[in-house]
N, C-alpha and C positions, 0 to 999 in steps of 0.2 A: 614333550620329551622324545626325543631319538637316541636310541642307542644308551638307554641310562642318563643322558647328559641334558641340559638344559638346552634351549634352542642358541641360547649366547654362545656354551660351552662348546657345541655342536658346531659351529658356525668356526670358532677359534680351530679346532680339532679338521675342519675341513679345509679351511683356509691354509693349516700346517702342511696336511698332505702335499695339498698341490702346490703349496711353495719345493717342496721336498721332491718333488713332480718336476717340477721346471727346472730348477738346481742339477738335480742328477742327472736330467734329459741334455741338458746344454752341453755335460760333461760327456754322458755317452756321443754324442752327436761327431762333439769334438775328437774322442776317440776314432772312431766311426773313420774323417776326413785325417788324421792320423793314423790309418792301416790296424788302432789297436778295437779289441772285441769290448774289454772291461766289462766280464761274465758277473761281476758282483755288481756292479754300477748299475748293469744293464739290466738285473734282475730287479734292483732297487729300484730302479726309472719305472718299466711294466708297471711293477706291482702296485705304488703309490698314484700312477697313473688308473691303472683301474680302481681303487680307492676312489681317487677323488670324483673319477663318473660316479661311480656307484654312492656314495654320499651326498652327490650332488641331486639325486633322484628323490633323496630322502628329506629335502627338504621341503615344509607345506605348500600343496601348488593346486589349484582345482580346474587349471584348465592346463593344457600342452602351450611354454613357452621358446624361446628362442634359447634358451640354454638346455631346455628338454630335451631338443630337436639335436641342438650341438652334444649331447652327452647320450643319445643314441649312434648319431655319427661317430663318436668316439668311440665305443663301445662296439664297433664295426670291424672301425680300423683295429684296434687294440685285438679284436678276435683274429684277425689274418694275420695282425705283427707276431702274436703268440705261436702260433700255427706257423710261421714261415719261420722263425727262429729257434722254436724248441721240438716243435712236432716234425719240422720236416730240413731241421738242422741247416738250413739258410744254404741250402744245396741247389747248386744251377740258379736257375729266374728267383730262387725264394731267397737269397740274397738278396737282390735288390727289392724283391717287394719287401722284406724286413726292414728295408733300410728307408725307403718311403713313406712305407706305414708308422715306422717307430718319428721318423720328422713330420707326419702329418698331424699323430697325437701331440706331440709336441708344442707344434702349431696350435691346435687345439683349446691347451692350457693356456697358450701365451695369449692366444687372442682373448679369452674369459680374463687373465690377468690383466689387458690393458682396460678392456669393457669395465670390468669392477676399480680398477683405478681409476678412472675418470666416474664414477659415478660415486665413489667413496673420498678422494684426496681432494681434499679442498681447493688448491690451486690447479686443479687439474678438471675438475667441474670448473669450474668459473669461467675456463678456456672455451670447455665445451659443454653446455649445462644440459643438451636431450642427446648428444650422442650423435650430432647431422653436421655440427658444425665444421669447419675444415682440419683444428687441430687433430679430432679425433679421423678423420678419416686417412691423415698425414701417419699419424702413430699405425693404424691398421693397415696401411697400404707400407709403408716399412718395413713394418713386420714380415708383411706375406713375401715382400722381397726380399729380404733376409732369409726365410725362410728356404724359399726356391732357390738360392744359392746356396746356401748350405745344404741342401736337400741334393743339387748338382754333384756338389764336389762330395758328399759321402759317398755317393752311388758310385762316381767315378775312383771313391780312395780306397773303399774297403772290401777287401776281400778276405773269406773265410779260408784260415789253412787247411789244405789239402791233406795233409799226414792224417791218421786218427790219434787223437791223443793231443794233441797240438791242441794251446787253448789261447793262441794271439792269431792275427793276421797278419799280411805282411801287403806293404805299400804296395800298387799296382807300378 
């Protein structure tokens, strides 16, 4: 049992997160390469984000795997995205490292979202049934390209208003 809950219930309960993780992330993202901040979206992205590292550590594991490793790396990035956008209010260079680090957690989720898709969806094992075959390496190299462009055009969209009090951005 983790957290009062059954390992199934657990498993349901962590899987929600990080859908709720990816979902809000795409949306802040998109703000982001739209000039807008989305202080609620963007809090809601963080926080389910670090959720889902932090449950993801909580599942039974007796040696250090490749998801252990990816949800310390998260858990990296996530401490400088925190620190660049609320501690040190996304001011000069910590803008863009805000904006980096919040697409790299990102990235992050998505790549565990494709990895567990193909190891859980039926038609999508069958494609790739160890994870070496090409479907899956086409899905993970998309992504990461995806990614890097979206990662591009926020760094180059979003800019934090200047005023105090001001809680949008405005387009570059």
């Amino acid at each position: 049992m983790m957290l009062g809950m059954s390992l199934e219930t657990f498993t349901v309960f962590h899987v929600v997160i990080s859908l709720i993780a990816i979902a809000s992330g795409f949306v802040v993202v998109f703000g982001m390469i739209a000039g807008k901040r989305l202080d609620m979206l963007t809090a809601l992205f963080l926080i389910t984000t670090v959720a889902t590292s932090v449950t993801g550590f909580m599942f039974p594991n007796h040696q250090i795997t490749p998801g252990i490793v990816l949800g310390i790396l998260s858990m990296i990035v996530l401490i400088v995205a925190l620190i660049a956008r609320y501690g040190r209010q996304m001011a000069g260079a910590w803008r863009s490292t805000y904006v980096v680090t919040s697409v790299i957690a990102l990235y992050f989720n998505f790549f565990v979202l494709i990895a567990q898709s193909f190891m859980k969806v039926p038609a999508l094992k069958a494609l790739a049934p160890t994870q070496h075959e090409p479907p899956f390496a086409i899905a993970q190299i998309s992504a990461l390209v995806l990614f890097i462009v979206l990662g591009i055009l926020a760094v180059k969209k979003f800019r934090v208003a200047s005023a105090a009090g001001q809680s949008t951005a405005r387009a570059a």
